[in-house]
NUROGU-445295 format. One record per residue (C-alpha): residue number from 1; chain; z, y, x. Coordinates in steps of 0.001 Angstrom, whole numbers, plus 500000, padded with zeros to 6 digits. Each point is the difference from the previous one (the first is absolute). Layout:
// NUROGU-445295
+-----+--------+--------+--------+--------+
! num ! chaine !      Z !      Y !      X !
+-----+--------+--------+--------+--------+
! NUM !      A !      Z !      Y !      X !
...
+-----+--------+--------+--------+--------+
END
This chain:
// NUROGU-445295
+-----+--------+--------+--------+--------+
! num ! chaine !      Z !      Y !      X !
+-----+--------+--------+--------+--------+
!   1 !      A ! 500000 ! 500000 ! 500000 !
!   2 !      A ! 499116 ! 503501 ! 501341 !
!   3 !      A ! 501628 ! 503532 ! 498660 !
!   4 !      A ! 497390 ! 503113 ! 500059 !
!   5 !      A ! 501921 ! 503254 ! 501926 !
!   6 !      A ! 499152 ! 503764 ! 498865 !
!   7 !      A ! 497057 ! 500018 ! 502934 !
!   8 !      A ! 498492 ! 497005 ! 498537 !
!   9 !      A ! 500855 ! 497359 ! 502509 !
!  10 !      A ! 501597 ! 496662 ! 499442 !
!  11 !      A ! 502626 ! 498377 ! 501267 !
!  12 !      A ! 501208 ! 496372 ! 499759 !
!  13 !      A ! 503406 ! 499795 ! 497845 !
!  14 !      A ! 502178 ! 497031 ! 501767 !
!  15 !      A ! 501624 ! 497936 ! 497935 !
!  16 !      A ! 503528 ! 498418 ! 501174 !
!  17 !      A ! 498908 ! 496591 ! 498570 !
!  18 !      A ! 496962 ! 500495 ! 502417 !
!  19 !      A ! 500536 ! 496497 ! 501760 !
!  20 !      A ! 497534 ! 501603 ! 502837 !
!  21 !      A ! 501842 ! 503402 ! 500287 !
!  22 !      A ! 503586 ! 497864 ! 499928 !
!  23 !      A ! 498492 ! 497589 ! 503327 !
!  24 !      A ! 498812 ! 503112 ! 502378 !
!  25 !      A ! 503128 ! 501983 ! 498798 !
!  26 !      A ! 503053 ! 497404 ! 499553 !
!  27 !      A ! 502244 ! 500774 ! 502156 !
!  28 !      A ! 500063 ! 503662 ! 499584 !
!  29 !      A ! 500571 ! 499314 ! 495890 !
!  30 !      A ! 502655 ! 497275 ! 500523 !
!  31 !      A ! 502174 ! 502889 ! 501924 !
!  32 !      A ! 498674 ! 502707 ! 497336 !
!  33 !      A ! 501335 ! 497855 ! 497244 !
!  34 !      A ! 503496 ! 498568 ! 501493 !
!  35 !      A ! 500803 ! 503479 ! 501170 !
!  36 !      A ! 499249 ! 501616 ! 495953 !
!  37 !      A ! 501210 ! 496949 ! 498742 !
!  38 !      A ! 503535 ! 501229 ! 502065 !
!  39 !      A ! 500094 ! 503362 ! 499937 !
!  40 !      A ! 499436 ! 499408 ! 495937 !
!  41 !      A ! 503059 ! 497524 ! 499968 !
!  42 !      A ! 501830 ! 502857 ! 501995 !
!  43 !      A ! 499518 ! 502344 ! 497534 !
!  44 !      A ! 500605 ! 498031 ! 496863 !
!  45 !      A ! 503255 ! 498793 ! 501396 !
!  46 !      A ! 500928 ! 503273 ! 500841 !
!  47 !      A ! 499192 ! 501500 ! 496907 !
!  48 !      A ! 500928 ! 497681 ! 497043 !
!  49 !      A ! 502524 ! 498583 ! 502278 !
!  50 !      A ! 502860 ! 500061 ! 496925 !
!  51 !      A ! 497952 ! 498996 ! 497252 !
!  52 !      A ! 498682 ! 497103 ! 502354 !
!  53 !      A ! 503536 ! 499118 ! 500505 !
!  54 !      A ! 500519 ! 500245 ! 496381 !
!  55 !      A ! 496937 ! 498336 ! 498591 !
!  56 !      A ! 501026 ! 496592 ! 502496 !
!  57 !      A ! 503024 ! 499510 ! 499141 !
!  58 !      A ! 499105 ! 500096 ! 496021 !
!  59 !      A ! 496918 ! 497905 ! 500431 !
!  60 !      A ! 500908 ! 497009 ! 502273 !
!  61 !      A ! 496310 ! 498481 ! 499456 !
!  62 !      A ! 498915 ! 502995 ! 502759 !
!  63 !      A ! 502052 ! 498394 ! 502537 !
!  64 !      A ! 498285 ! 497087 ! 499460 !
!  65 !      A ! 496590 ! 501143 ! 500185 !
!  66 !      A ! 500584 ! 501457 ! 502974 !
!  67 !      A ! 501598 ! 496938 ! 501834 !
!  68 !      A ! 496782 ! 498026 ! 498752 !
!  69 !      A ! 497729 ! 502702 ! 501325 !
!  70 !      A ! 501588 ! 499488 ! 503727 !
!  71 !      A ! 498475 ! 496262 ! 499206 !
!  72 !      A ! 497218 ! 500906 ! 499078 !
!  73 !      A ! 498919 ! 502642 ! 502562 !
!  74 !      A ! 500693 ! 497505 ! 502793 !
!  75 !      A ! 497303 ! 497585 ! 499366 !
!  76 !      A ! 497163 ! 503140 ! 499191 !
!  77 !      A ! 501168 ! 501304 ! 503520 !
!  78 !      A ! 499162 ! 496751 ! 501619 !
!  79 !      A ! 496973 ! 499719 ! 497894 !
!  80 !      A ! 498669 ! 503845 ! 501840 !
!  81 !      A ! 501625 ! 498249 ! 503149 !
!  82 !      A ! 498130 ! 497338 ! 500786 !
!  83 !      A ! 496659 ! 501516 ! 498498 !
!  84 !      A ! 500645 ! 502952 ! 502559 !
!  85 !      A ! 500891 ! 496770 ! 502341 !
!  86 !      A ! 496493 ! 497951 ! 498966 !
!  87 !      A ! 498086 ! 503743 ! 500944 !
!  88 !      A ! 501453 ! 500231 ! 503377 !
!  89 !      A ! 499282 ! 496395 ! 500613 !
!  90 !      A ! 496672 ! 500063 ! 498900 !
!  91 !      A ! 499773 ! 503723 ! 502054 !
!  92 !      A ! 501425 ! 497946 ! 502913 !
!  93 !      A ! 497268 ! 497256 ! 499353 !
!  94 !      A ! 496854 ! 502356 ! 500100 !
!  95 !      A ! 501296 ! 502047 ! 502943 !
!  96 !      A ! 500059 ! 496156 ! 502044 !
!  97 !      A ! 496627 ! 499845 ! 498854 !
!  98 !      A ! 499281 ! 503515 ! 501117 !
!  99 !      A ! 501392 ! 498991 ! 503399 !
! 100 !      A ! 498251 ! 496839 ! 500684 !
! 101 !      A ! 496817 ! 501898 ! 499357 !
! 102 !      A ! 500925 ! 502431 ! 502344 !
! 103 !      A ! 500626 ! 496970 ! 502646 !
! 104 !      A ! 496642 ! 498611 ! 498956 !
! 105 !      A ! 498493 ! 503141 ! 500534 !
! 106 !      A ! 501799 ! 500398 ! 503349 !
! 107 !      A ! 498905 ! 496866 ! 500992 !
! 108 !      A ! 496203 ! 500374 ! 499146 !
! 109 !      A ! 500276 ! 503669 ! 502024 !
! 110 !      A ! 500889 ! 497995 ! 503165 !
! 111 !      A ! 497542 ! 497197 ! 499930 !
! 112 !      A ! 497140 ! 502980 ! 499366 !
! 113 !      A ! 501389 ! 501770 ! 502602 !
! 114 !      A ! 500115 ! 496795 ! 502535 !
! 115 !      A ! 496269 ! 499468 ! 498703 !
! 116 !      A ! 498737 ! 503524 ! 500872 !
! 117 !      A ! 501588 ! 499819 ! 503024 !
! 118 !      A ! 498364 ! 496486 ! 500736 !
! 119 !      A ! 496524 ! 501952 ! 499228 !
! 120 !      A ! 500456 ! 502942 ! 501692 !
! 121 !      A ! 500994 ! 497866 ! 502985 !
! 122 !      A ! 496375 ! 497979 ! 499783 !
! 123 !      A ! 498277 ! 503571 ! 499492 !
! 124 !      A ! 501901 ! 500774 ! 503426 !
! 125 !      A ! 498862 ! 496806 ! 501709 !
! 126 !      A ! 496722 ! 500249 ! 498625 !
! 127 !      A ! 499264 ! 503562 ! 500809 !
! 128 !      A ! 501644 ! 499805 ! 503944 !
! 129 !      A ! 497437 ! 499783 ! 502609 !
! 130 !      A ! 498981 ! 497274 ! 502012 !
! 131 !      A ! 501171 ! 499545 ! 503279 !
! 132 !      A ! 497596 ! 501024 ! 502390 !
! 133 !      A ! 499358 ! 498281 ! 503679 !
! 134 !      A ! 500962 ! 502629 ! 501253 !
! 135 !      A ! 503079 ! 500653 ! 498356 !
! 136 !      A ! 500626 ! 496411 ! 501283 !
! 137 !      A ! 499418 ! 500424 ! 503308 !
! 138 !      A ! 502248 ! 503085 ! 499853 !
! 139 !      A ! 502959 ! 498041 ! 498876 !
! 140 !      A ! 499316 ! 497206 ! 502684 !
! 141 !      A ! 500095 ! 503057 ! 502949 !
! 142 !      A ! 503031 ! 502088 ! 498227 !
! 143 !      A ! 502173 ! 496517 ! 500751 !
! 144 !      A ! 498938 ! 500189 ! 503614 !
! 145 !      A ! 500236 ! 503259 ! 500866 !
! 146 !      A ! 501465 ! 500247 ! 503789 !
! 147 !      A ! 498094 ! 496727 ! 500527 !
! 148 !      A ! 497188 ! 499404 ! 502441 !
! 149 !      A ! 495882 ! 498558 ! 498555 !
! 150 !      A ! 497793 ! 498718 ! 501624 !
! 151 !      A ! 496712 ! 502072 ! 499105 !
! 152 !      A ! 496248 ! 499006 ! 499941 !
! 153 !      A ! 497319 ! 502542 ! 499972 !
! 154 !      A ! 496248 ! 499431 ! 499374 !
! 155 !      A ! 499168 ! 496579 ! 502491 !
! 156 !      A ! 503346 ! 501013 ! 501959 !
! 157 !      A ! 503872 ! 500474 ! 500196 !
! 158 !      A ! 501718 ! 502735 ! 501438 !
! 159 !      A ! 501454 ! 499682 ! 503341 !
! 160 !      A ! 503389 ! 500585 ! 498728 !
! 161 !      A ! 502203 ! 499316 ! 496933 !
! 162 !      A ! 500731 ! 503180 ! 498383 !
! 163 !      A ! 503280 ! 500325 ! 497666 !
! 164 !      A ! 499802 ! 500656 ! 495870 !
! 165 !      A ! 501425 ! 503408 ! 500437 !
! 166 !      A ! 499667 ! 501232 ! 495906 !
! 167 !      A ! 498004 ! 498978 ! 497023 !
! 168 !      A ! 499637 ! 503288 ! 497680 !
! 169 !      A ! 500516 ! 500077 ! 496249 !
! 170 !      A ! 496131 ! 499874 ! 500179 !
! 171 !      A ! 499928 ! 496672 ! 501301 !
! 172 !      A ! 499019 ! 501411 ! 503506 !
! 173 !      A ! 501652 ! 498085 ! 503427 !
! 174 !      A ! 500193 ! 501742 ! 503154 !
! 175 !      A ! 499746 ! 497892 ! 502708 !
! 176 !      A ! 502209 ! 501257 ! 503324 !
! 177 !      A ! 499320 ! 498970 ! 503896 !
! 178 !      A ! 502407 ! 500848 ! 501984 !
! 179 !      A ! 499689 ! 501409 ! 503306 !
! 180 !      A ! 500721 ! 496457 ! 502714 !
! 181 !      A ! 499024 ! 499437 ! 503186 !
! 182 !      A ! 496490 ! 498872 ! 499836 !
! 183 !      A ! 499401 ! 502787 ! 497352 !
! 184 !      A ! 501440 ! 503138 ! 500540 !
! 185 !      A ! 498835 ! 501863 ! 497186 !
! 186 !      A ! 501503 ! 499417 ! 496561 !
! 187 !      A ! 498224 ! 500540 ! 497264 !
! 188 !      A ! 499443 ! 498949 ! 496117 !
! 189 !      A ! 497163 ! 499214 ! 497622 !
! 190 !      A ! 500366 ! 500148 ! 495805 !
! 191 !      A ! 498193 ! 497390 ! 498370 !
! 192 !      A ! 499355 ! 499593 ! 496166 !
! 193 !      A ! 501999 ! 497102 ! 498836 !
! 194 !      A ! 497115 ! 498780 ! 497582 !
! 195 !      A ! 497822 ! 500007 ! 503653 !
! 196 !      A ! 502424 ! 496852 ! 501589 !
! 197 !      A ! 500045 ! 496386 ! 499850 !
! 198 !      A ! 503703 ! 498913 ! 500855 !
! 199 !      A ! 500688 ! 496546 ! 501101 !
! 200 !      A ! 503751 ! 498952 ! 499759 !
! 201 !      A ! 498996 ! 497625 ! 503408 !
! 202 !      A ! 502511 ! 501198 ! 502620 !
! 203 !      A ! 498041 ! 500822 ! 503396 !
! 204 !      A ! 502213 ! 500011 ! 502620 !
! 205 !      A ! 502944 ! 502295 ! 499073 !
! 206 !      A ! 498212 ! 501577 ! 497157 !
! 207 !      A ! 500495 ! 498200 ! 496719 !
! 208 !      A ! 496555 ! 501877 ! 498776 !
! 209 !      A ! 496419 ! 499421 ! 500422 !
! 210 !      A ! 498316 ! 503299 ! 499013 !
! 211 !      A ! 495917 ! 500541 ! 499920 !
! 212 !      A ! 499166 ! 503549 ! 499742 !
! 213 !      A ! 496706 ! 500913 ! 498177 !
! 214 !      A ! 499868 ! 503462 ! 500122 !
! 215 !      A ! 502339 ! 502775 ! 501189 !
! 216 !      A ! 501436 ! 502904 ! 498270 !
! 217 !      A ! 499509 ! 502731 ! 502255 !
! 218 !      A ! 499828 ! 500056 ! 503491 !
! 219 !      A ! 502352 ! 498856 ! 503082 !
! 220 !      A ! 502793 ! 502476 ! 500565 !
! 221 !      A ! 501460 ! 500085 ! 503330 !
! 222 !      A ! 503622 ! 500637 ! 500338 !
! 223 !      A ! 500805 ! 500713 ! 503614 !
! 224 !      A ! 502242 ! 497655 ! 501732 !
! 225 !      A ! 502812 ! 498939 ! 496841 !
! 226 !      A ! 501227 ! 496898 ! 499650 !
! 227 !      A ! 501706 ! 500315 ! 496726 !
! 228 !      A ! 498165 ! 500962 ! 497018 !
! 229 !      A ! 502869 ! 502236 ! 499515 !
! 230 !      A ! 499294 ! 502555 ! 502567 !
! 231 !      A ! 496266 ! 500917 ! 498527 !
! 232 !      A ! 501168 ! 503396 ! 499546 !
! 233 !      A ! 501748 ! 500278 ! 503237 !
! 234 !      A ! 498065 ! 502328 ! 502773 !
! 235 !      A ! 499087 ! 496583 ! 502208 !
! 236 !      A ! 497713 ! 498532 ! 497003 !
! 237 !      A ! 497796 ! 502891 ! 500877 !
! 238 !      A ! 496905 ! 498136 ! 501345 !
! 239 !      A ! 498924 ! 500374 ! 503486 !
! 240 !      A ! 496953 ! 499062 ! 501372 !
! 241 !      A ! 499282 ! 499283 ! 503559 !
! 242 !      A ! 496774 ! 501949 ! 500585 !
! 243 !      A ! 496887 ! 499067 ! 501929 !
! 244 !      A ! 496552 ! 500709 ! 499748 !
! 245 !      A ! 497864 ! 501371 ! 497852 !
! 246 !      A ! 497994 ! 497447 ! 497901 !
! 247 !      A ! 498057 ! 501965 ! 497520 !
! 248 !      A ! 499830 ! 504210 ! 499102 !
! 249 !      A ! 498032 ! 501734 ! 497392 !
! 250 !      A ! 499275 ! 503818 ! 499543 !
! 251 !      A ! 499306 ! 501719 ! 497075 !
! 252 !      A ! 498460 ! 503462 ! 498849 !
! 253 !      A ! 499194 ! 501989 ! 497468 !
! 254 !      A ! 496614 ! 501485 ! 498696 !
! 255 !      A ! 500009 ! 503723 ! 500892 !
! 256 !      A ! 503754 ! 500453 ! 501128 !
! 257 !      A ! 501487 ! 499522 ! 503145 !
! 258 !      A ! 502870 ! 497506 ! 498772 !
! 259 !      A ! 499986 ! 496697 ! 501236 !
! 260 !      A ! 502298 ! 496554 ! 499890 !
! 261 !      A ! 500315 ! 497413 ! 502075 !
! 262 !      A ! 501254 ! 496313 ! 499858 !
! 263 !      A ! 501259 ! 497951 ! 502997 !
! 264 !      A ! 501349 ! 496690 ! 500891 !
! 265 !      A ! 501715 ! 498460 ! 502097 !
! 266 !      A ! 500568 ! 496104 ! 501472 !
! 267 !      A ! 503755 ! 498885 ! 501021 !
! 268 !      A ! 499918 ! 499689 ! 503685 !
! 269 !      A ! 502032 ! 496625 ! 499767 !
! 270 !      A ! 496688 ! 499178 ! 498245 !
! 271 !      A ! 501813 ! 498113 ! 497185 !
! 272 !      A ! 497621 ! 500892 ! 496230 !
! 273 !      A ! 501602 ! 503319 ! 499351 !
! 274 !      A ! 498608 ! 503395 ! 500045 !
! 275 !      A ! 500558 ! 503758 ! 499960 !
! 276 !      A ! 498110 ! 502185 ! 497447 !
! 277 !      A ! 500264 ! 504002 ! 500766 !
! 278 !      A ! 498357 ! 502745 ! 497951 !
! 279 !      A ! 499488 ! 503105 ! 501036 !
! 280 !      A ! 502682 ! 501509 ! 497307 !
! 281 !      A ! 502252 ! 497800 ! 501505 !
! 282 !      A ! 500764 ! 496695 ! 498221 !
! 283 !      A ! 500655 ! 497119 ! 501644 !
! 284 !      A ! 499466 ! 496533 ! 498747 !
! 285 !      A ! 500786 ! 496488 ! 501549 !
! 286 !      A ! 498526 ! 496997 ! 499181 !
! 287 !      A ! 497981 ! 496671 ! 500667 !
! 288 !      A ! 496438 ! 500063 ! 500532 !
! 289 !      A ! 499013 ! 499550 ! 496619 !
! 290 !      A ! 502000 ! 502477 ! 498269 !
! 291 !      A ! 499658 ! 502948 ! 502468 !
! 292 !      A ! 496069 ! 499235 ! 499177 !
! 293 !      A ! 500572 ! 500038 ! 496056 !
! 294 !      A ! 502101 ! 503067 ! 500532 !
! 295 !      A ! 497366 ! 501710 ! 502557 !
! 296 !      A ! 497506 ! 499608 ! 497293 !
! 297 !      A ! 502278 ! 501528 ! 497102 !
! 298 !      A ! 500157 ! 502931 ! 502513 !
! 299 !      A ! 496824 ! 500975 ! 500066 !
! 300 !      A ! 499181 ! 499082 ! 496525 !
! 301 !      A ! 502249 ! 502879 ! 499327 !
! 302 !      A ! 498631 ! 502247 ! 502398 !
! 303 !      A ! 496555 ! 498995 ! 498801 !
! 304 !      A ! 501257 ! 501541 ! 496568 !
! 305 !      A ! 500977 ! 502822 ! 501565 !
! 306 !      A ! 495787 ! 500967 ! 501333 !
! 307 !      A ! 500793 ! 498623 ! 503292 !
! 308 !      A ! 497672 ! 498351 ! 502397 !
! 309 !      A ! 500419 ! 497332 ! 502820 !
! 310 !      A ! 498985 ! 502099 ! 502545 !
! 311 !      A ! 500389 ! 497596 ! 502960 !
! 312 !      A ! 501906 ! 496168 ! 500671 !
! 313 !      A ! 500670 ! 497329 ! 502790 !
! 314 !      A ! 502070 ! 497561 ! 500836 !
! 315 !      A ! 501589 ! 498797 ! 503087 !
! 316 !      A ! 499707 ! 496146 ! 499580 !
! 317 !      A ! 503304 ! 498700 ! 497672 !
! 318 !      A ! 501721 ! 496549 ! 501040 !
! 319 !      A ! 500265 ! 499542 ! 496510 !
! 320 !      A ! 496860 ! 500100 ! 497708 !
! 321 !      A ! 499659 ! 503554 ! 498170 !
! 322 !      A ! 498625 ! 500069 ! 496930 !
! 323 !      A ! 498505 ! 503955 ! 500260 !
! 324 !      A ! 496549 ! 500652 ! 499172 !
+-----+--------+--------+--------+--------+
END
């Protein structure tokens, strides 16, 4: 049933034998009506207090309608009891449902979570790079760093057994001869670690068998070290035992009066290393085949520049010059 207001809107009436309204609102109305029900008792007793005492005691049936009602109010309370009882238990029922719903639900959360870890793990393995040769060989040198190889080099092996000195984060190993008796200059080549063949063979004291392809960069001298340690020290500066002059090259320009000039030099213990001067003064030192390569680069550059070989000759190399 709805009731109209003066601005024309409607509004539910609630009834108090509502068996809805009485559920959601119980409690509140049980303490509503107990605490009328006494403060109306109060009152009456208070009020009509004489002619209550004077009405029992000249009708006696009173008294004993109110001794039955004590016997009959106690089994109507227990009836509200235990429905208000059956409520909470089935309250108490629903919320153990609720709960092992929850549990289920906490359950299936976990095994999706161990599932999408399981996947993202095989998208990981999957997506990760293979392991490259060199990458392999670069682990197999990083474990014997400090440790002597014995090195092979086109048809050949080097007369010594240099030392693993480094291996970069770019999978490049420098390769360190110190300075001993029979070779007094130290020095060290880099290699690419995807241009070597390693064999775990032991040869002599080196437990590595390593076959160089092809260098990365040229051979650095180092002076007279015997520690990879002291590279930066003033003694790894190289020195170079001078003798005579093998090969020189002058160059000029068209129409200026600017010219360059390239010389180099043989060792004069004769061992297959050489001196490279230019006239702006830098030095290089090298074997026979990489002074050559770096001659050439040389004059490439001054070629760029609009010079001219003006004029060459050689003195007669006891190592083979590759110079043309």
């Amino acid at each position: 049933m709805v009731v109209p207001s003066r601005s024309g809107t409607y509004y539910p009436v609630m009834s108090l034998v509502d068996g809805k309204w009485w559920e959601e609102n119980q409690p509140r109305a049980r303490r509503l009506s107990a605490i009328c029900s006494l403060v109306a008792l109060a009152l009456v007793l208070i009020l009509f207090h004489s002619e209550i005492k004077g009405f029992f005691s000249s009708h006696s049936w009173w008294e004993d309608t109110l001794v039955s009602l004590a016997g009959i109010a106690v089994p109507v309370l227990a009836y509200f009891e235990l429905r208000h009882s059956g409520e909470a238990n089935e309250l108490r029922r629903e919320a153990n449902i609720l709960r092992a719903d929850a549990l289920r639900l906490q359950e299936m959360i976990g095994e999706l979570e161990a599932e999408k870890a399981g996947h993202l793990a095989q998208i990981a393995a999957n997506t990760q790079r293979p392991v490259t040769q060199a990458q392999r060989n670069a682990d197999i040198l990083r474990r014997h760093i400090g440790a002597c190889v014995s090195v092979t080099e086109g048809a050949g092996g080097w007369p010594s057994t240099p030392l693993v000195a480094e291996v970069s984060e770019a999978n490049i190993v420098t390769l360190f001869t110190p300075s001993a008796g029979s070779n007094p200059q130290a020095s060290c080549v880099q290699v690419d670690c995807g241009e070597l063949e390693i064999s775990d063979i032991p040869h002599g004291s080196c437990p590595l068998r390593v076959h160089v392809r092809r260098r990365y960069g040229p051979n650095v001298p180092l002076g007279e070290i015997t520690r990879w340690e002291d590279r930066s020290l003033p003694q790894a500066a190289p020195r170079f035992n001078k003798g005579s002059n093998v090969y020189h090259a002058t160059f000029s320009k068209p129409g200026s009066s600017e010219t360059r000039s390239l010389h180099v030099y043989a060792s004069a213990d004769g061992a297959n290393s050489f001196l490279l001067e230019t006239s702006a003064g830098e030095r290089v030192i090298a074997d026979n085949v990489e002074i050559s390569r770096r001659f050439m680069l040389f004059e490439i550059d001054y070629r760029a520049a609009s010079f001219n070989r003006s004029g060459s000759g050689t003195g007669g190399s006891p190592h083979q010059l590759f110079i043309w």
